[in-house]
N, C-alpha and C positions, 0 to 999 in steps of 0.2 A: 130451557135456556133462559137465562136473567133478562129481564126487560132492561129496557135504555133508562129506567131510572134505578133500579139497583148498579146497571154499572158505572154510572153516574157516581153513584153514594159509594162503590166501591174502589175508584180513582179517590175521590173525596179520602178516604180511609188512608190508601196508599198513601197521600199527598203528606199525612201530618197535620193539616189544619183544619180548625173548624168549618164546619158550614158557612157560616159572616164568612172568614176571612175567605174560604172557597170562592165564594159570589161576588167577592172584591174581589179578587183576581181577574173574576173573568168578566167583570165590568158590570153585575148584578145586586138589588139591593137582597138581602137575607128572604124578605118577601116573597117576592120573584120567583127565588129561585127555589123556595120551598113550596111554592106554589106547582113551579113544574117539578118538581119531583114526587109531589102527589097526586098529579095526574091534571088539578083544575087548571092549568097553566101548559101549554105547548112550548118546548124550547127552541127560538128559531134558531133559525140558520145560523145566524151571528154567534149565538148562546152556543152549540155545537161546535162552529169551528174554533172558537174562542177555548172551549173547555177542550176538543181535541188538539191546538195548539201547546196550553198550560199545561197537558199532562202525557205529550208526546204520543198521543195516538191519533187515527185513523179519523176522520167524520162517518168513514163508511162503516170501521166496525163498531164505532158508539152507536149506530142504527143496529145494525145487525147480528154485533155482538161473534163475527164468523169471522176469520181469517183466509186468506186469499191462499189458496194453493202456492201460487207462484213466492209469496212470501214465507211460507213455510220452503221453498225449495233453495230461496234465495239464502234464509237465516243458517240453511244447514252447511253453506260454505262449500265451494270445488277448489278453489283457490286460483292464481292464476289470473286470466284475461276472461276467462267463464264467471270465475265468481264476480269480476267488477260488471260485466255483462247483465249476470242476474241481476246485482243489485241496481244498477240503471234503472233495470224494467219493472223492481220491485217497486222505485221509487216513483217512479214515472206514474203507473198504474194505480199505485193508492192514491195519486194526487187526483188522478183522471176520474177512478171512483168517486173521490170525495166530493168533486165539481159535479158529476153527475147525481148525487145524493142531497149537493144544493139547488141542483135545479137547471145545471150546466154542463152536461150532459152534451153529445154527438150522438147523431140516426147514422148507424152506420151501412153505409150503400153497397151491397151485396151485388153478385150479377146472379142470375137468372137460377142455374143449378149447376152440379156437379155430371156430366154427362157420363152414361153406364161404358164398359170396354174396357179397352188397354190404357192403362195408367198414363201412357204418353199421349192420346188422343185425349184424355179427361183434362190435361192441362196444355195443351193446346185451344180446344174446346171454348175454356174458360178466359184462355186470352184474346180469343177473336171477341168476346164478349164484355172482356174488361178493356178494350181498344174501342169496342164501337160507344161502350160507357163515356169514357172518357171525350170522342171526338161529339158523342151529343151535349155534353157540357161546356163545348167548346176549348178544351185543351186539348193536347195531344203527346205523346209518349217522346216525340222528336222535340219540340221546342219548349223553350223556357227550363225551369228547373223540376226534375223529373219527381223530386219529395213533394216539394212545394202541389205538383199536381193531384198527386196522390192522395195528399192530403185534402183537396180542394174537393175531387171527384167520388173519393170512396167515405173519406170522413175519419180516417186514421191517423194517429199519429207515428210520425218519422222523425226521430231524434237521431243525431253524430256525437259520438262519447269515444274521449280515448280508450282503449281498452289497453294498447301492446299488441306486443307478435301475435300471430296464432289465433287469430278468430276473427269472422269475418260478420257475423251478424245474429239475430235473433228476432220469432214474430212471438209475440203476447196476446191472447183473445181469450177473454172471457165476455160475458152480457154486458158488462159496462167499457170495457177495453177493447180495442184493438192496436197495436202499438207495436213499430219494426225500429228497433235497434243497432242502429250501425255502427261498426268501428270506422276510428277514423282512418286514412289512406293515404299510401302516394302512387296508388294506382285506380284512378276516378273508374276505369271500366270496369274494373274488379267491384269498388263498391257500387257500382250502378245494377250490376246482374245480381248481384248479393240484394241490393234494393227491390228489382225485378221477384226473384227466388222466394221473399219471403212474404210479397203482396200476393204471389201464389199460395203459398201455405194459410194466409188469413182467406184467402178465397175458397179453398179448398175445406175449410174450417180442420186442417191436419191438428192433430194433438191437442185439443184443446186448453187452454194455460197459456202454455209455454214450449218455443219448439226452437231448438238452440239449433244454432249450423254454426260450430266453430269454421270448417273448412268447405267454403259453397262449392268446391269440387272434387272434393278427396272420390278417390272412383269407389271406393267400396262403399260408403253411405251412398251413393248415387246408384247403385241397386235396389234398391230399397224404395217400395213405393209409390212413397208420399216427396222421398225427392226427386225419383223418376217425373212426375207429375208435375213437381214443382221448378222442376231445369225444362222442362216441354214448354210450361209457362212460358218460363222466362224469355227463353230461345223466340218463339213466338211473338210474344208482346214487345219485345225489343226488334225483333227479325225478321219480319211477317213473311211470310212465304211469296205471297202474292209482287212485292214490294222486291224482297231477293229477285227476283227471276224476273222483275221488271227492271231492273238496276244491272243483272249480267248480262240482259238481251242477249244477240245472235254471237258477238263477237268474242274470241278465247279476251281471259281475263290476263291482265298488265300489272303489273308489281305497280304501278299506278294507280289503276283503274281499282284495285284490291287495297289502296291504301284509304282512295275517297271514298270506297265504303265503310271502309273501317269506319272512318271519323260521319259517316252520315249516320251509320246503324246508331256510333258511342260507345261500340261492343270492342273487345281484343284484337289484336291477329288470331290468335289461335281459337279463339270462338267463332266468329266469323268462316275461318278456314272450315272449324269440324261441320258448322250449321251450311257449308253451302256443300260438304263431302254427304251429309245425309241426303239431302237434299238432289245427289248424282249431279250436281253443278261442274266438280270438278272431280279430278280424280285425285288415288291416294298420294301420287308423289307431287299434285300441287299442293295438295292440303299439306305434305310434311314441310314444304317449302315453302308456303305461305306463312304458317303459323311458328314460321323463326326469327318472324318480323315482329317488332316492337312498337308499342304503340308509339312513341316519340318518332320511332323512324317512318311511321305510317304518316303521323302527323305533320313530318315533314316531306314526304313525298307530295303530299295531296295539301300544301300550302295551309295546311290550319295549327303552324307552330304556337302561334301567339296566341291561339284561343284552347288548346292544349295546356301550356302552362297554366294557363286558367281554371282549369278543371283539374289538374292536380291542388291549387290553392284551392279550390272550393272542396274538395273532398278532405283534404289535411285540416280540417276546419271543426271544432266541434259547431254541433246545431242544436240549439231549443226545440222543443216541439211546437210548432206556432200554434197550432189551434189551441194548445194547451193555456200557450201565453195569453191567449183573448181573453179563454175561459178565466180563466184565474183573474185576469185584469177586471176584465166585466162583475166576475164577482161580487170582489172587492168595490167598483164604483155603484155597482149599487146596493151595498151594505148586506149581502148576504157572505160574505167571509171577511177574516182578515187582511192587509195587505202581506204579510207574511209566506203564503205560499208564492204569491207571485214574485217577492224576491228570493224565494230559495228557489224558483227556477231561475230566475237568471241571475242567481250566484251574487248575491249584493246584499247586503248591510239592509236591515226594513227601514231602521231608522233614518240610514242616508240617503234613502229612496225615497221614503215619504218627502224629505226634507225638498229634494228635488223634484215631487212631483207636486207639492205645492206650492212652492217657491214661486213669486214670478221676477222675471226678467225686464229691469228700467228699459226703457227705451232712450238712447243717447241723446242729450241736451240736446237742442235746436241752435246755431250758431248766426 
């Protein structure tokens, strides 16, 4: 394989211009840069993101000269709400590499193991362990925002990207990546178990790459499994068992009393329904009866209309990757990258970002 200084010299080639003018580009005198390209000279960080900037490549594969699976899978196109999906996580993931390559990088916090058996106790398993993760960190699966935790506790990133119809999310894991994919909503329960669904799949280490769920419920992929395991997950980490049957106690359950679980669990009607019918909570004709309740109507049986609508606007929302955001910023302030990836996460002009982030603001006359 070519070292990082022929591919270097062979960007250089591609480009058209001379060596000089190469090194001007990338904010180098001729010296310099002939200096690292023959070894007596190291190109840092700045010099790397600089020249992977100028010639539209990667920092990770100017190190390593390999191409990302997932970007091979993403360039071959599905078309559709799959293919903007892929390229999300394509994009997402070479950034994350490349932060990782300067030095900005995330440990990413695993739980303990994959436990041996039935596919459904293995992710069960793994959620009473991603539950107690989380509550020694001091968050928890019920309060505050369920990405934002996720991110905080496990070390992943969780980005909201419109996709369209038809696909509900995607997990990315490679050595340097982990990274869950959502489309965006106007049904928050739906993308919360899809959130849940595929922190199972990175726990599980399923598929390694890339592990696409256009549809988190379609029954026939839910045979299968790696999303038998991964809907055990979910159902759990969102529904604990312990917690269910502490919430229906002795008394039959109320088109009420089933609506303020709804909105405690954050889960469906019809999820809710199926997890308390496995569970022998209820039987089959309250589960069919239950689960024709809507979550708006739940929302307003059990008084949480106003904080409902809420959670539709936050899911209809695209999101950043925050830790992504840090990384990237952090970077940049302390001169190991460009500011340029940090505006092309958050969609902005470099220029009128710098401009803004150097700027400073008068303070109004004194009168």
């Amino acid at each position: 394989m070519p070292s990082l200084s022929e591919r270097v010299l062979d960007l250089v080639a591609a480009s058209g211009a001379t060596r000089r003018e190469f090194a001007r580009r990338i904010g180098l005198d001729e010296s310099k840069f002939s200096k690292s390209i023959t070894g007596t000279r190291r190109f840092s960080s700045l010099d790397l993101a600089r020249i992977a900037e100028e010639c539209d490549v990667t920092v990770d594969w100017l190190i390593t000269g390999e191409q990302s699976p997932l970007a091979a899978t993403a360039a071959r196109g599905t078309g559709g709400s799959a293919e903007a999906a892929l390229a999300a996580a394509e994009r997402y993931s070479a950034l994350r590499s490349d932060m990782t390559a300067l030095g900005y990088g995330r440990t990413w916090q695993s739980v303990v193991t994959v436990a041996k058996g039935r596919y459904d106790e293995q992710g069960r398993v793994l959620a009473v362990q991603a539950r107690a993760r989380m509550q020694g960190a001091g968050d928890t699966v019920d309060t505050g925002t369920l990405a934002t935790a996720i991110e905080d506790v496990f070390g992943a990133d969780v980005t909201i990207v419109e996709l369209g119809a038809g696909f509900d999310g995607l997990a990315a894991c490679t050595p340097d990546v982990k990274l869950i994919v959502l489309a965006t909503s106007r049904t928050p329960t739906r993308q919360r178990f899809t959130l849940a669904h595929e922190l199972g799949h990175l726990l599980a280490g399923d598929d390694q790459e890339i592990h696409v769920d256009p549809d988190v419920y379609d029954r026939d992929r839910a045979r299968e499994p790696s999303e038998m395991r991964a809907n055990a997950f979910a159902s759990e980490f969102l529904m604990p068992e312990a917690r269910i049957r502490s919430a229906v106690g002795q008394a039959a359950l109320t088109e009420r009393s089933f609506a303020e679980m709804v909105c405690e669990f954050g889960v469906s009607p019809s999820t809710l329904a199926y997890r308390l019918l496995k569970l022998r909570l209820i039987d089959a004709g309250s589960c069919d009866r239950f689960k024709r309740t809507t979550s708006a109507e739940a929302a307003r049986l059990a008084g949480f209309g106003t904080r409902f609508a809420q959670h539709v606007v936050e899911a209809a929302a695209p999101r950043v990757p925050r830790l992504l955001a840090q990384d990237c910023y952090s970077a940049y302030e302390a001169g190991a990258a460009t500011l340029r990836p940090y505006a092309n996460l958050l969609d902005r002009d470099v220029d009128e970002l710098r401009h803004e982030l150097e700027s400073t603001e008068g303070a109004p006359e004194a009168r």
